[in-house]
Backbone as JSON Lines, residues from 0, in Angstrom:
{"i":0,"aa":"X","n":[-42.92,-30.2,-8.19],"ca":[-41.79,-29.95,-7.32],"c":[-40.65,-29.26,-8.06]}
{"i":1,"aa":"X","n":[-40.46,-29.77,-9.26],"ca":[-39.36,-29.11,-10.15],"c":[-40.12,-27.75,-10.28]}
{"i":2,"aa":"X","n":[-40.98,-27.76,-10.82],"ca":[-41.09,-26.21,-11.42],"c":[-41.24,-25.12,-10.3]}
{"i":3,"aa":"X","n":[-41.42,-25.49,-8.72],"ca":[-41.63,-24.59,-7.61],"c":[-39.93,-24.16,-7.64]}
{"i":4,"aa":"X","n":[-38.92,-25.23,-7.91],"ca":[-37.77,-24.98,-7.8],"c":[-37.32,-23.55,-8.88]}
{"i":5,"aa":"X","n":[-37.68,-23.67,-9.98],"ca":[-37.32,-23.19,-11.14],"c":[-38.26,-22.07,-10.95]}
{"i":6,"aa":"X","n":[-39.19,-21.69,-9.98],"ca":[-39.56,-20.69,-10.42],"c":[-38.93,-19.0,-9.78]}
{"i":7,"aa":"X","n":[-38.67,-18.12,-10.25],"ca":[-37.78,-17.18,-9.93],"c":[-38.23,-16.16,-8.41]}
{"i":8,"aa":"X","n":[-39.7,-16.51,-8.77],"ca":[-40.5,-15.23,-7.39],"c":[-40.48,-15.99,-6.11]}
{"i":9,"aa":"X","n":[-39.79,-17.78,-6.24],"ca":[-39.79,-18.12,-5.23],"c":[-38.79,-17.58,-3.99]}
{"i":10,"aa":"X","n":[-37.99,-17.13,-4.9],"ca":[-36.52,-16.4,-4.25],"c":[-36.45,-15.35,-3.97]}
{"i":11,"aa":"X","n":[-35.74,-15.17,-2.74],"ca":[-35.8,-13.64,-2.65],"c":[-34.46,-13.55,-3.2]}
{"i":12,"aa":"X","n":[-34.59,-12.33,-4.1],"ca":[-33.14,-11.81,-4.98],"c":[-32.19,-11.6,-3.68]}
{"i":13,"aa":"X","n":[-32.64,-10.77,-2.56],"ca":[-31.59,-10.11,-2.19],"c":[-30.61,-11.32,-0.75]}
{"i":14,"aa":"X","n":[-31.28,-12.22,-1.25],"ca":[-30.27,-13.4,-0.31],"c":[-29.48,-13.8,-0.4]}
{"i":15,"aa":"X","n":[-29.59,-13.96,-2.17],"ca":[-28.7,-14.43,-3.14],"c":[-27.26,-13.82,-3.29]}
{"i":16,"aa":"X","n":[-27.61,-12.4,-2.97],"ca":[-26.29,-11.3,-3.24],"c":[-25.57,-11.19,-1.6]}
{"i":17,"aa":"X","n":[-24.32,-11.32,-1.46],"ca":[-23.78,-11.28,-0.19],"c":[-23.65,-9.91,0.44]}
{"i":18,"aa":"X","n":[-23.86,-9.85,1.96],"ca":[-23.62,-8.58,2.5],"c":[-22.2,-8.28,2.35]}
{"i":19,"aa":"X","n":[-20.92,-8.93,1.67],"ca":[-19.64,-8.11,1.21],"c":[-19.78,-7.7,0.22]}
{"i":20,"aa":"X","n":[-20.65,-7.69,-0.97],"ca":[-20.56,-7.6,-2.29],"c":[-20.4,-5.98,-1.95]}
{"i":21,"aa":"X","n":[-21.12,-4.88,-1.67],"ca":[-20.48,-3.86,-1.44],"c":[-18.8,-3.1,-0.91]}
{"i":22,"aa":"X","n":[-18.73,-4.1,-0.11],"ca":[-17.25,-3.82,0.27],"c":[-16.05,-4.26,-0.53]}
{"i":23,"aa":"X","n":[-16.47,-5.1,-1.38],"ca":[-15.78,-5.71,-2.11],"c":[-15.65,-4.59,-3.59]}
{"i":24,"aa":"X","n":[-16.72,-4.02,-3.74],"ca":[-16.7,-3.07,-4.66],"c":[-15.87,-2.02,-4.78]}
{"i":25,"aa":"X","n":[-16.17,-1.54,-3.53],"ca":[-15.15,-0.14,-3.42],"c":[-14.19,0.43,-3.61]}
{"i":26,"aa":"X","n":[-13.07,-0.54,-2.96],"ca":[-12.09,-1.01,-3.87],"c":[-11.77,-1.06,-5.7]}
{"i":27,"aa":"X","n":[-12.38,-1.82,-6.05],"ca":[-12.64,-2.33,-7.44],"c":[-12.89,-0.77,-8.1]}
{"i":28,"aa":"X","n":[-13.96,-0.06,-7.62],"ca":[-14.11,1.01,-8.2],"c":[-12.86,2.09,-8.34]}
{"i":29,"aa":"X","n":[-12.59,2.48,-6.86],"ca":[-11.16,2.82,-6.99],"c":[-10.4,3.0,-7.82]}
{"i":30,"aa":"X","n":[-9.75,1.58,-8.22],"ca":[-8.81,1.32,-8.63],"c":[-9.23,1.48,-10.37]}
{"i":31,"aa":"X","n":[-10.65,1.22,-10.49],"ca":[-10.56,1.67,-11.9],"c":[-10.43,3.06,-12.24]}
{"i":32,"aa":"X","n":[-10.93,3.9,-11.63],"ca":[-11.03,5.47,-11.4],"c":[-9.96,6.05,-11.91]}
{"i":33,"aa":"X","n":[-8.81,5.34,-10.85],"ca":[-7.45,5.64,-10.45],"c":[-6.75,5.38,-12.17]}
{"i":34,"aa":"X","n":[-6.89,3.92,-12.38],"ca":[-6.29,3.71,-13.77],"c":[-7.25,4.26,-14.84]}
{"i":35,"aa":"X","n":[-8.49,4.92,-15.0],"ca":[-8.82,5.87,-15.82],"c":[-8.4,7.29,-15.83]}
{"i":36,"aa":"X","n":[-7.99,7.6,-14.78],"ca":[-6.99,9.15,-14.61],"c":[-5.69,8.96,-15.25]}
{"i":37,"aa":"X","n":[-5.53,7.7,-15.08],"ca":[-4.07,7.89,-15.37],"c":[-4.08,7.15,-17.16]}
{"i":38,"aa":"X","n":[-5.02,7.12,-17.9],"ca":[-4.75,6.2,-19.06],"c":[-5.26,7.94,-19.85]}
{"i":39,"aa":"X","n":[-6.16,8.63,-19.32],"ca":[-6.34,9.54,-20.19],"c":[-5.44,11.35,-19.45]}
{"i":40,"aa":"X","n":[-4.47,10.96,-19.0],"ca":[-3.54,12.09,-18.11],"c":[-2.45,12.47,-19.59]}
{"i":41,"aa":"X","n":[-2.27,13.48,-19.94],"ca":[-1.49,13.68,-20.99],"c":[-0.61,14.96,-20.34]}
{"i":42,"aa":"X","n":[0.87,15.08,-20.54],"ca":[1.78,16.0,-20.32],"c":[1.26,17.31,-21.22]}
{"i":43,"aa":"X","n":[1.32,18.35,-20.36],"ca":[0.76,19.65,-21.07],"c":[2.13,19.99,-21.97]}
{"i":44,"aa":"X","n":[1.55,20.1,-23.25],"ca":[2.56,20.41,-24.04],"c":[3.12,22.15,-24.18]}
{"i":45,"aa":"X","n":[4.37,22.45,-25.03],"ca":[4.29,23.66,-24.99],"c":[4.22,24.48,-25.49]}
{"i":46,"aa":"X","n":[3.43,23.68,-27.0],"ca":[2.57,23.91,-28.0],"c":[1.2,24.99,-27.79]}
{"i":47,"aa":"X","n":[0.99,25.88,-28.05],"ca":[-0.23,26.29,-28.11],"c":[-1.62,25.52,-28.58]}
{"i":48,"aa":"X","n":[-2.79,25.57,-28.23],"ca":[-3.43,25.03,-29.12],"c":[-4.91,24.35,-27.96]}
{"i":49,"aa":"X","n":[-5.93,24.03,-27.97],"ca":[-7.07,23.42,-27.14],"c":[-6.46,22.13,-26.62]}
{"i":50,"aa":"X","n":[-7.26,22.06,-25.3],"ca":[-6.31,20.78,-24.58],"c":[-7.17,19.71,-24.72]}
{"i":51,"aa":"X","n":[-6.67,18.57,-24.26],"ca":[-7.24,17.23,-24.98],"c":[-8.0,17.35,-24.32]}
{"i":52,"aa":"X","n":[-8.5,17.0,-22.62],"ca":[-9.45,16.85,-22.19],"c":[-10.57,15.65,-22.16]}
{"i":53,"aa":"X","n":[-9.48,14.49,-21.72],"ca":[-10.47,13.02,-22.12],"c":[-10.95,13.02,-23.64]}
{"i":54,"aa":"X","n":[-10.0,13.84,-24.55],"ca":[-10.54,13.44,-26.0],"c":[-11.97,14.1,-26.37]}
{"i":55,"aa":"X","n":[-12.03,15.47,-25.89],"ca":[-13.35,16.24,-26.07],"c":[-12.54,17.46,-26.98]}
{"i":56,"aa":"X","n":[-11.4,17.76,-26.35],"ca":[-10.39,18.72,-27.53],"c":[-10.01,18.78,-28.54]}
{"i":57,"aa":"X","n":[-10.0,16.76,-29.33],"ca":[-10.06,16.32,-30.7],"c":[-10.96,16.53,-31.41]}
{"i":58,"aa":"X","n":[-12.26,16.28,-30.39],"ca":[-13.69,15.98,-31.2],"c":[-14.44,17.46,-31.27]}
{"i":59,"aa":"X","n":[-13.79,18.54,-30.77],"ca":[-13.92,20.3,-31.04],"c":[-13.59,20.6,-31.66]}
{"i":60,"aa":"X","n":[-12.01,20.48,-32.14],"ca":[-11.06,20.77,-33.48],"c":[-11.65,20.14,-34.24]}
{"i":61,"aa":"X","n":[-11.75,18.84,-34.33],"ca":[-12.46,18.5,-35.91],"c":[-13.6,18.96,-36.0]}
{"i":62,"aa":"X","n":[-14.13,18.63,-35.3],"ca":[-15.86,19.58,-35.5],"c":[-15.46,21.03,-35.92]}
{"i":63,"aa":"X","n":[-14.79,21.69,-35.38],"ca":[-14.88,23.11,-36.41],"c":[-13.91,23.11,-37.44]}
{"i":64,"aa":"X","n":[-12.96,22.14,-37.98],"ca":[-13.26,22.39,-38.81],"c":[-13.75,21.36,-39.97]}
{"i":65,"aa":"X","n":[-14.87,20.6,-39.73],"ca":[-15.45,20.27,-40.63],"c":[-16.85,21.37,-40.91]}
{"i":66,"aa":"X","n":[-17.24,22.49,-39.86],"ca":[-18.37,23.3,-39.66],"c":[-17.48,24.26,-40.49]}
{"i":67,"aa":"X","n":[-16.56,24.89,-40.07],"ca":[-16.42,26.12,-40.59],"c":[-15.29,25.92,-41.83]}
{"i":68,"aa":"X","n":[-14.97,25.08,-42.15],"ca":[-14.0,24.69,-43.46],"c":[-12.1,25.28,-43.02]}
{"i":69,"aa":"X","n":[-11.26,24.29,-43.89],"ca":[-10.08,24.61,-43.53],"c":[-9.46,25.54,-42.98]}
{"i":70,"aa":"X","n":[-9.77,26.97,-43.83],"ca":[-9.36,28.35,-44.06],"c":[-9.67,28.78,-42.9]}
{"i":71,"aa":"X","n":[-11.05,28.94,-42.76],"ca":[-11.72,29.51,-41.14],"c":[-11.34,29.06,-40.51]}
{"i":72,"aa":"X","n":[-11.44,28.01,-39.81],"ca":[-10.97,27.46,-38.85],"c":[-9.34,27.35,-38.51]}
{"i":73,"aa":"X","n":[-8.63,27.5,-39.48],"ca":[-7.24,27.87,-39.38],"c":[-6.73,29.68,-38.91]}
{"i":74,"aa":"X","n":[-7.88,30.51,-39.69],"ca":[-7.88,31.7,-39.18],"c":[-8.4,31.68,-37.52]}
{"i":75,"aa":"X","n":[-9.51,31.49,-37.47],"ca":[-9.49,31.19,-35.96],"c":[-8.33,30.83,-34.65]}
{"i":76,"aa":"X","n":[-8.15,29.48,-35.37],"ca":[-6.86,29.02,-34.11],"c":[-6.07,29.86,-34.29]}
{"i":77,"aa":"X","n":[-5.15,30.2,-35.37],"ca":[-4.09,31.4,-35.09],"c":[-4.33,32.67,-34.33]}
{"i":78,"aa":"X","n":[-5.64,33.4,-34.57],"ca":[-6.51,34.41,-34.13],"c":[-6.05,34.18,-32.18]}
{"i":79,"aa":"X","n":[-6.67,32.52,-32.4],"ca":[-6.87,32.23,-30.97],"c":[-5.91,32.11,-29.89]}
{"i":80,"aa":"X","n":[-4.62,31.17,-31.14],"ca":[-3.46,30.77,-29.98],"c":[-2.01,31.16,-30.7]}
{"i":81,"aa":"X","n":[-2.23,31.89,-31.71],"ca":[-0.57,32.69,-32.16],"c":[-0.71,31.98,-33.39]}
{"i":82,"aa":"X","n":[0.75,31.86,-33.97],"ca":[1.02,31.34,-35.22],"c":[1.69,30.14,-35.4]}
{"i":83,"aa":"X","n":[1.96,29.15,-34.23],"ca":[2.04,27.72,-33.97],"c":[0.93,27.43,-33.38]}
{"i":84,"aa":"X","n":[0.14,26.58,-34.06],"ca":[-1.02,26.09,-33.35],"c":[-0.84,24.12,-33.35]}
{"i":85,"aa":"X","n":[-1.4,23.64,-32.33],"ca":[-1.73,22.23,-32.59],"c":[-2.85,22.24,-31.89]}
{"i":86,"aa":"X","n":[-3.37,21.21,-33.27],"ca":[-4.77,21.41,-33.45],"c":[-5.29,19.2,-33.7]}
{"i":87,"aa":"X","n":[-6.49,18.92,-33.7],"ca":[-6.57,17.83,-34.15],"c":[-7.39,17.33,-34.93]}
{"i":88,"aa":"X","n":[-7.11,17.05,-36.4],"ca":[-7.73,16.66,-37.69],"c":[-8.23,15.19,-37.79]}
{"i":89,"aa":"X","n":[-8.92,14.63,-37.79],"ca":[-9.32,12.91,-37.73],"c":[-8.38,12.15,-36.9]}
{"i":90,"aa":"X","n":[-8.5,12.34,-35.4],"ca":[-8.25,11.99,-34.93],"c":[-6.57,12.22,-34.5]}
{"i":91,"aa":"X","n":[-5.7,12.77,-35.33],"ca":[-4.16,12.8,-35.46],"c":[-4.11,14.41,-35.31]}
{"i":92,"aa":"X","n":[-3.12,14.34,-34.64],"ca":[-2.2,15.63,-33.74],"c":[-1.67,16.63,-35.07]}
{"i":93,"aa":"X","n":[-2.36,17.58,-35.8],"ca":[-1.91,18.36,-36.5],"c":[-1.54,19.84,-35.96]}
{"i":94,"aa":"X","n":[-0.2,20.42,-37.14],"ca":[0.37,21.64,-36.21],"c":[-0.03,22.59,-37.28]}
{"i":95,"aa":"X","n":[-0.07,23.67,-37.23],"ca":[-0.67,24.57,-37.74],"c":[0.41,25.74,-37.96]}
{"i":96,"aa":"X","n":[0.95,26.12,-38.96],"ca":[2.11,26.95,-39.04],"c":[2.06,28.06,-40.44]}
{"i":97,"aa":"X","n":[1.71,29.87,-39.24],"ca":[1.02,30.5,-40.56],"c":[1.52,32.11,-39.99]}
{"i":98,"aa":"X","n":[1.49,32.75,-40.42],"ca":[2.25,33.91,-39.93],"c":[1.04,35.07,-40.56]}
């Protein structure tokens, strides 16, 4: 008798879960959405330089220049965005100043 209780295929899963559990979600999702737009929303600066972009603009800048080394990659951004550049080195907001 115990183990008919305990056993899992006796159940149907989907009885278990309520017909609000969807509606109840929607909401929930929402609102995380909403506070993920707004935790990664950054003021456009008026700095030249690649935009953050949920933190894909950090992980580009450092990637080139750990690929193409200081020099290059400093020739580049200036090339790219003038002779004030901000740029981002391990993680931290570096400015780039070269004439």
């Amino acid at each position: 008798m115990v183990l008919e209780t305990l056993n899992p295929l006796h159940y149907n899963i989907t009885s278990l879960v309520p017909d609000t559990m969807p509606v109840a979600t929607v909401p929930i999702l929402i609102l995380m959405c909403f506070l993920f737009l707004i935790w990664n929303h950054e003021e456009t600066s008026s700095i030249p330089g690649p935009g953050y972009c949920m933190g894909i603009g950090p992980l580009l800048s450092h990637g080139r220049f750990l690929w193409m080394g200081v020099g290059n990659a400093c020739n580049y951004y200036n090339k790219t965005y003038g002779d004030f550049v901000r740029v981002w080195i391990s993680g931290e907001e570096t400015f780039i100043i070269s004439k």
